[in-house]
Each structure stands twice: as structure tokens, then as C-alpha cells.
C-alpha positions as CSV (number, residue, x, y, z in Angstrom):
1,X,-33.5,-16.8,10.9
2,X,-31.0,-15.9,13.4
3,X,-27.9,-14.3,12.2
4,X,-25.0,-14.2,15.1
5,X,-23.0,-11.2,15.4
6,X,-19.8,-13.3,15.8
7,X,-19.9,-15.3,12.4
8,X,-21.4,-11.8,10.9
9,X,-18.1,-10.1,11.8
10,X,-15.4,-13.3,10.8
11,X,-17.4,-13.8,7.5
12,X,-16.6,-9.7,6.9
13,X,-13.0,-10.1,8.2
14,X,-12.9,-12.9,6.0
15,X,-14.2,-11.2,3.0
16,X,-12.2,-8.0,3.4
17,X,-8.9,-9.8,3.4
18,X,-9.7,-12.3,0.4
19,X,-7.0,-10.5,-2.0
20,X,-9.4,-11.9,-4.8
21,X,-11.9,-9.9,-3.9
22,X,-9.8,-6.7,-4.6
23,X,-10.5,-4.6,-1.2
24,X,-6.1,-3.2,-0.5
25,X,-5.3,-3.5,3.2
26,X,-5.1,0.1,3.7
27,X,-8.9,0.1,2.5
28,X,-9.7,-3.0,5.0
29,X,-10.2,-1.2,8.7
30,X,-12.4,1.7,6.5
31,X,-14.5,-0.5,5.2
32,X,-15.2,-3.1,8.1
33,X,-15.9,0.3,10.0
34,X,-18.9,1.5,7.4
35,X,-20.4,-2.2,7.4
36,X,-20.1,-2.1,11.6
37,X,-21.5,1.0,11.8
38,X,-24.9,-0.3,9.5
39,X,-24.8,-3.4,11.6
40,X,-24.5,-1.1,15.1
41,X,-27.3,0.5,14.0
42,X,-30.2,1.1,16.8
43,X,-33.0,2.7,14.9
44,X,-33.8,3.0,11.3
45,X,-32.7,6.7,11.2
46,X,-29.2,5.3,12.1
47,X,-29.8,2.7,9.8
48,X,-30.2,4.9,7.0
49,X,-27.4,7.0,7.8
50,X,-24.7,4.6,8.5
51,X,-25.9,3.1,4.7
52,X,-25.7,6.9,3.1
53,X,-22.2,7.2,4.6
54,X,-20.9,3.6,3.1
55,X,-22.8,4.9,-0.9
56,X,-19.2,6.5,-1.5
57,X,-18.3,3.0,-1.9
58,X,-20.7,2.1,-4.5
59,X,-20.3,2.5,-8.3
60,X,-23.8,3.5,-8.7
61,X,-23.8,6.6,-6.3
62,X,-20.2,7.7,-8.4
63,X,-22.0,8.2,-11.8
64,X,-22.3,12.1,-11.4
65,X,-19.0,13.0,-9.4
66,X,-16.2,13.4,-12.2
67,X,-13.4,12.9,-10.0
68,X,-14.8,8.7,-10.3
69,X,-11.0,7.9,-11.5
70,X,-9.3,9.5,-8.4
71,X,-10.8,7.4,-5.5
72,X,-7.8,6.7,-3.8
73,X,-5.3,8.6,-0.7
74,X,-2.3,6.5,-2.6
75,X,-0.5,9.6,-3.9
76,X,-0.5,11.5,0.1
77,X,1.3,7.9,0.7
78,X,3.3,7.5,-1.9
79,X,4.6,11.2,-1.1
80,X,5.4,9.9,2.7
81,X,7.0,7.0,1.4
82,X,9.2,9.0,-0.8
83,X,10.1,11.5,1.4
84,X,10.7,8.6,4.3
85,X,13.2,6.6,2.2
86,X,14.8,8.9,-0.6
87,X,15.2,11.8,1.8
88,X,14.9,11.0,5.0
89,X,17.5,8.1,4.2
90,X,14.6,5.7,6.3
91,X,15.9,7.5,9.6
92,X,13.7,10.1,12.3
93,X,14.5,13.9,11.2
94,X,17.4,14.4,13.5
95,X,15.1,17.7,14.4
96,X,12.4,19.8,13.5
97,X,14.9,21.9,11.6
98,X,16.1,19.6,9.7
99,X,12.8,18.1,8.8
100,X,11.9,21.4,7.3
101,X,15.0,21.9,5.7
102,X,14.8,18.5,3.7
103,X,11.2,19.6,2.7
104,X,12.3,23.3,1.5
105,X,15.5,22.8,0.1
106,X,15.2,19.1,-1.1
107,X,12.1,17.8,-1.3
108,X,9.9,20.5,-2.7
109,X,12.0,21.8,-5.2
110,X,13.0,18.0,-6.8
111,X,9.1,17.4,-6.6
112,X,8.3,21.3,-8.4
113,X,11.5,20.1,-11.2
114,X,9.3,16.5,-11.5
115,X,6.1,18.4,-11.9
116,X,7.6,21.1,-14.5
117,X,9.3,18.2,-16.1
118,X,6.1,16.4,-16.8
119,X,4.2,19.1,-18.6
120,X,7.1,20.2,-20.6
121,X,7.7,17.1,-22.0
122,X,3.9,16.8,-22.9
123,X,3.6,20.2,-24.4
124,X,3.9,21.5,-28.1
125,X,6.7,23.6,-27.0
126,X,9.3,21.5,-26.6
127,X,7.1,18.4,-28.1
128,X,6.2,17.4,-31.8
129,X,3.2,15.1,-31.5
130,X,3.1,12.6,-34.3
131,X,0.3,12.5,-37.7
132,X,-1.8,10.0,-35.8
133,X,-2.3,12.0,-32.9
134,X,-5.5,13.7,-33.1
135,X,-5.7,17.6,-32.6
136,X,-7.6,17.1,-29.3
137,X,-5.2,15.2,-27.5
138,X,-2.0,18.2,-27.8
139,X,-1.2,19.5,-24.9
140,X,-2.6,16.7,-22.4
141,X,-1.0,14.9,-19.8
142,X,0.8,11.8,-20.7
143,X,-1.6,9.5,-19.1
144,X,-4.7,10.8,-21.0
145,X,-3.1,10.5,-24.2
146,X,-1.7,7.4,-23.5
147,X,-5.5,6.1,-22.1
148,X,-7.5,8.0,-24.6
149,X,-5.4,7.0,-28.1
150,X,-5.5,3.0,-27.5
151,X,-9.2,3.7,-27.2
152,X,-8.8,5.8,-30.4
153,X,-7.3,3.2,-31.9
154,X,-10.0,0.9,-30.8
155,X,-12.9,3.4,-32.0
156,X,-11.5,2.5,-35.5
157,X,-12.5,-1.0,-35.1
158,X,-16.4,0.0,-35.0
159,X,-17.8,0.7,-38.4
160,X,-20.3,3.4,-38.6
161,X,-23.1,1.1,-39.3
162,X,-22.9,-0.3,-35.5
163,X,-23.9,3.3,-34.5
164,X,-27.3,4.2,-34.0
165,X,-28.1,7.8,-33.4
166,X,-31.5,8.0,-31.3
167,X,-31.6,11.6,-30.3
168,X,-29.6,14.7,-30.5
169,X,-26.2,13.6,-28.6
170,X,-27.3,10.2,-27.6
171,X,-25.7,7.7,-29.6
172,X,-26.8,3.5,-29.1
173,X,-23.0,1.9,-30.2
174,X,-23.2,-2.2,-30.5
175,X,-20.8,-4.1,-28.6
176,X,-18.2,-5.8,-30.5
177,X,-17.8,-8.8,-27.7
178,X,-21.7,-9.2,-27.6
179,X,-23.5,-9.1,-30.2
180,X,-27.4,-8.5,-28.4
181,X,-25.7,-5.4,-26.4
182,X,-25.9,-2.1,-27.2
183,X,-24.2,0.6,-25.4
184,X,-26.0,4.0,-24.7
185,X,-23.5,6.6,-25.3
186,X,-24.3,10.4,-24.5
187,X,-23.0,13.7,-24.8
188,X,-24.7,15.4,-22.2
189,X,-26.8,13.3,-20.1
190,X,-27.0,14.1,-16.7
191,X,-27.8,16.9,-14.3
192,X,-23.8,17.6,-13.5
193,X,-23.7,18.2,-17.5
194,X,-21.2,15.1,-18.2
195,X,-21.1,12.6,-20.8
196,X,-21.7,8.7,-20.0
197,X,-21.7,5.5,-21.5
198,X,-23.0,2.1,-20.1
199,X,-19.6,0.6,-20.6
200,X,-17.3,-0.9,-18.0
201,X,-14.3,1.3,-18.9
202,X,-16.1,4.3,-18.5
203,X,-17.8,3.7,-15.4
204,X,-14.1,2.9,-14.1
205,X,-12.6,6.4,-15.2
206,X,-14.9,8.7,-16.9
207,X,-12.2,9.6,-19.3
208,X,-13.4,8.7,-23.2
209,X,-13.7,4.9,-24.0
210,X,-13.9,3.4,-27.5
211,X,-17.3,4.2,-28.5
212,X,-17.0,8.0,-27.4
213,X,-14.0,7.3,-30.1
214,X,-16.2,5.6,-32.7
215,X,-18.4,8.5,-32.7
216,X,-15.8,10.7,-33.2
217,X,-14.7,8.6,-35.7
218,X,-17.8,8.2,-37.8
219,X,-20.4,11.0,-37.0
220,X,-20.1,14.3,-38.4
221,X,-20.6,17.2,-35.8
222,X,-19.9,15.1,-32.4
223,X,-16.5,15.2,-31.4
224,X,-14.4,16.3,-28.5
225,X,-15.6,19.8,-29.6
226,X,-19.0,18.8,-28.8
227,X,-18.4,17.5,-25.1
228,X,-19.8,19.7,-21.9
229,X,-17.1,22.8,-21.4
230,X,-17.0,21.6,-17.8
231,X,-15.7,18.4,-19.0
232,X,-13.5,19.4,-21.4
233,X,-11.7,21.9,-19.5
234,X,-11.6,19.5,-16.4
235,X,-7.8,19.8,-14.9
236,X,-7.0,16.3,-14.9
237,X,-7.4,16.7,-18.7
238,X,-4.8,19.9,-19.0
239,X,-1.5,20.5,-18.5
240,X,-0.2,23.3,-16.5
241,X,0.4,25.8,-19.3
242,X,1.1,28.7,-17.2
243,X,4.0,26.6,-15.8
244,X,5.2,26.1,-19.4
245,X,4.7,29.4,-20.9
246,X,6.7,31.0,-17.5
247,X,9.7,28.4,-18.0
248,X,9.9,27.5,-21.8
249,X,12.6,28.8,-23.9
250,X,13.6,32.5,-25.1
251,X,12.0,31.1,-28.6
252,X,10.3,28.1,-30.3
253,X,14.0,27.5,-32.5
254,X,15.4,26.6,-29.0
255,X,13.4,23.6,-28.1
256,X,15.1,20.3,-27.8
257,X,14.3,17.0,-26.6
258,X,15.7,18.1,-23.1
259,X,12.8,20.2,-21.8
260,X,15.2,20.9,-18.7
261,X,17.6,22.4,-20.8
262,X,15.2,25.8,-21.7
263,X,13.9,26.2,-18.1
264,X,15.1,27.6,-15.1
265,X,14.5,27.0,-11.5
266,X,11.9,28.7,-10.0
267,X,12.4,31.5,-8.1
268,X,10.1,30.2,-5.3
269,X,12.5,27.6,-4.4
270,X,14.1,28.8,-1.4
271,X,17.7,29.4,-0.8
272,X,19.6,27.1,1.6
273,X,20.7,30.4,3.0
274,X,17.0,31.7,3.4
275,X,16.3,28.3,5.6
276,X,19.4,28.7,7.7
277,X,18.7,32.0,8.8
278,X,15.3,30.9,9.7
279,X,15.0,31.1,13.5
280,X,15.0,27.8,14.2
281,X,16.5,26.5,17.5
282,X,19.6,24.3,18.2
283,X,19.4,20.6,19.4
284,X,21.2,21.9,22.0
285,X,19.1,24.6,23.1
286,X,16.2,22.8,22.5
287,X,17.6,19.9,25.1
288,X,18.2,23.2,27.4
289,X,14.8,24.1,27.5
290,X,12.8,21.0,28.1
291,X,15.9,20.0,31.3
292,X,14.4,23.5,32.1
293,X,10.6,23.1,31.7
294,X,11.0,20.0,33.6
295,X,12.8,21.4,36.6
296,X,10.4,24.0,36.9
297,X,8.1,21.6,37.0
């Protein structure tokens, strides 16, 4: 069987851009580059190489690496996007100057205020969680609380007799779609010292699905408590508390719904005065010293 490099290449093109296939155009060029590089390949060391480089890509080779739910450059862009259009009004910098002095003075601090924001409004200081928010889930980031108490919710749907326990922190939880499957749940199951499960939504995020929950739920002794530490105390499951405990309120009676109202700037925020003093040249002297480079040159 001959397989011509021409039709190889429009059958990837053609794959790549199929939006039903889910590959984003700003993944397109990365991926046609990995599959080109394997196909390039003059040797079977280069082979193997060029296939190593393109596992990053594949669930499979993910299992271990926590960081499986933050696969993606999208936040870098959506940070160039923002500064481009909000601040930058969609127009050049009108100089270098000013370029920096829209970052200090406007874009860093709003962005600092978004990020203080965020955790105040999650935390206990300024924040009364509600009776069916479990203890576990105080003090986390919006979007793991919001992820992990629909599956919470969820693990309430499994009765304890569709959980198996099969060894100390291995769990065998029966699907409530499927009735044959089983899904193997751990607490501790691999070499990097995380938990798994065999299910689709944790394979996606590694943050606890619905049968983590129904054994928290229904088994005595395994709970969040008795996750890995590493996982646990993961950052993308914490909130900035040294942020919150430098800008909360003078006392706990003070708190309102208005997290901004108990919290000062930070002092790290420059000054426009500190920027303008900043030795930064005119555009006029600037324009003087190329007309000068150049008619020395």
C-alpha cells in the first residue's frame, strides 16, 4: 500500500479544520507541525522522538500531571486581548512610555483589584457559606465550588450499596447510566501520589467527580481529609489567603457584602507620579536620535 504524501497532508488539513472534531484554530498549525514532524521522520530514532514530543497531546500520557485541567495558552491571550481593546482603546502604544504607563498605572492595578476581588468574595471573611456547603469547600475558589458541589449533589444520587470497597482506599463505584460498568475509584493510586477514577469527568479535570462524592457521602473515614496532602493543598484548589488576611477589614463585625469596601489598594501599585519621573524619553527626542543614528550612518 502506497500512501502519497499529498493526500496525507489534505486529509490532516482537512481533519484539523473540521470544527466537529474539536481541534481551536489557534491549536491547528501546532498540531499539523507534531503530525509532520512524525511523518518527516528519516530514521526510527527520529521516529520515536517526533511521537514522544506529540504524547502531550494524548489523554493517556496526562494521567499523572495534575495540572490535566489547565492545557491551554488562552488566559496569556485573553490578557493581550484585554489589554489591546480595553486599554489600548484597539490603537499602537503612541510610545514605549506610554505602553508602560497603561500597564503600571492601569492595567496592573485594575487586574491586582480583579484578583483581590475574587478571593475576598470567596473567603469566610467577608462570605457566609450556606448549611449545604460542606466544610471542605470554605475558602475555595468559585470555580471549584461551583464544579465540585453539582458533583456533590450528584454523589447523593448513588446509594451506598453501589459502592464496593476492594482495598484500603480503592473503592469500585457502579455507574448509574450503565449498569455492567463499574468505576475504579482511588485515593492514592499512582506514583505522583494522586487520586483517579476511570471516569470521563475526571480524566477531563482531575478535580473530584461524583463518585469521589459518593464516597464521601457513604463511607466512613474517606473523605477530603483522606486525599494525598499534595493534592489537597494544590493552588488551584486555594485561595490567596495571604492576600485576604493583608486586605480584610480592621474586624470580622465590619464585613459586608462589598468585599471592596474593607480593603485598600495595595501599596505596590505605583504612583502616576513614580511612572512620570521614570526616565523615559520624549517622542520628540526619541525622533532626534534615530534622524541622528541615521545620518551618522
Amino acid at each position: 500500500v502506497y500512501l502519497c504524501d499529498f493526500h496525507r497532508e489534505q486529509a490532516w488539513e482537512r481533519w484539523v479544520s473540521a470544527t466537529h472534531n474539536g481541534v481551536t484554530a489557534d491549536k491547528r498549525e501546532a498540531l499539523l507541525t507534531a503530525l509532520r514532524t512524525i511523518a518527516h521522520a528519516l530514521d526510527e530514532k527520529e521516529f520515536e522522538q517526533a511521537k514522544r514530543a506529540l504524547q502531550r497531546w494524548v489523554w493517556a500520557f496526562r494521567s499523572k500531571r495534575f495540572n490535566v485541567n489547565i492545557n491551554t495558552n488562552n488566559g496569556v491571550e485573553r490578557q493581550n486581548k484585554v489589554l489591546k481593546y480595553e486599554y489600548l482603546d484597539m490603537k499602537k502604544a503612541k510610545s514605549l512610555s506610554h505602553l508602560i504607563s497603561t500597564i503600571l498605572l492601569k492595567y496592573l492595578p485594575d487586574s491586582y483589584r480583579g484578583y483581590l476581588q475574587q478571593n475576598l468574595n470567596s473567603s469566610n471573611e467577608v462570605k457566609k457559606y450556606g448549611q449545604d456547603v460542606p466544610s471542605f469547600l470554605h475558602n475555595r475558589p468559585k470555580p471549584f465550588i461551583i464544579h465540585c458541589m453539582k458533583r456533590w449533589q450528584e454523589g447523593l444520587m448513588i446509594p451506598a450499596g453501589d459502592i464496593d470497597d476492594i482495598a484500603s482506599g480503592t473503592f469500585l463505584v457502579k455507574s448509574k447510566t450503565q449498569e455492567a460498568l463499574m468505576y475504579s475509584v482511588s485515593f492514592n493510586s499512582t506514583d505522583q501520589n494522586l487520586p483517579s477514577c476511570d471516569c470521563m469527568d475526571w480524566r477531563r479535570t482531575h478535580w473530584p467527580c461524583k463518585h469521589f462524592m459518593a464516597i464521601f457521602h457513604n463511607i466512613p473515614g474517606w473523605d477530603w481529609n483522606a486525599l494525598p496532602s499534595s493534592y489537597k493543598e494544590h493552588p488551584t484548589f486555594q485561595l490567596d489567603l495571604d492576600v485576604v488576611l493583608e486586605h480584610q477589614g480592621p474586624t470580622s463585625d465590619d464585613h459586608t457584602d462589598n468585599p471592596s469596601s474593607s480593603c485598600s489598594v495595595p501599596t505596590c501599585i505605583p504612583s502616576e507620579r513614580s511612572v512620570e519621573e521614570l526616565p523615559f524619553s520624549t517622542r520628540a527626542a526619541v525622533k532626534m536620535e534615530r534622524t541622528s543614528i541615521l545620518a551618522n550612518n
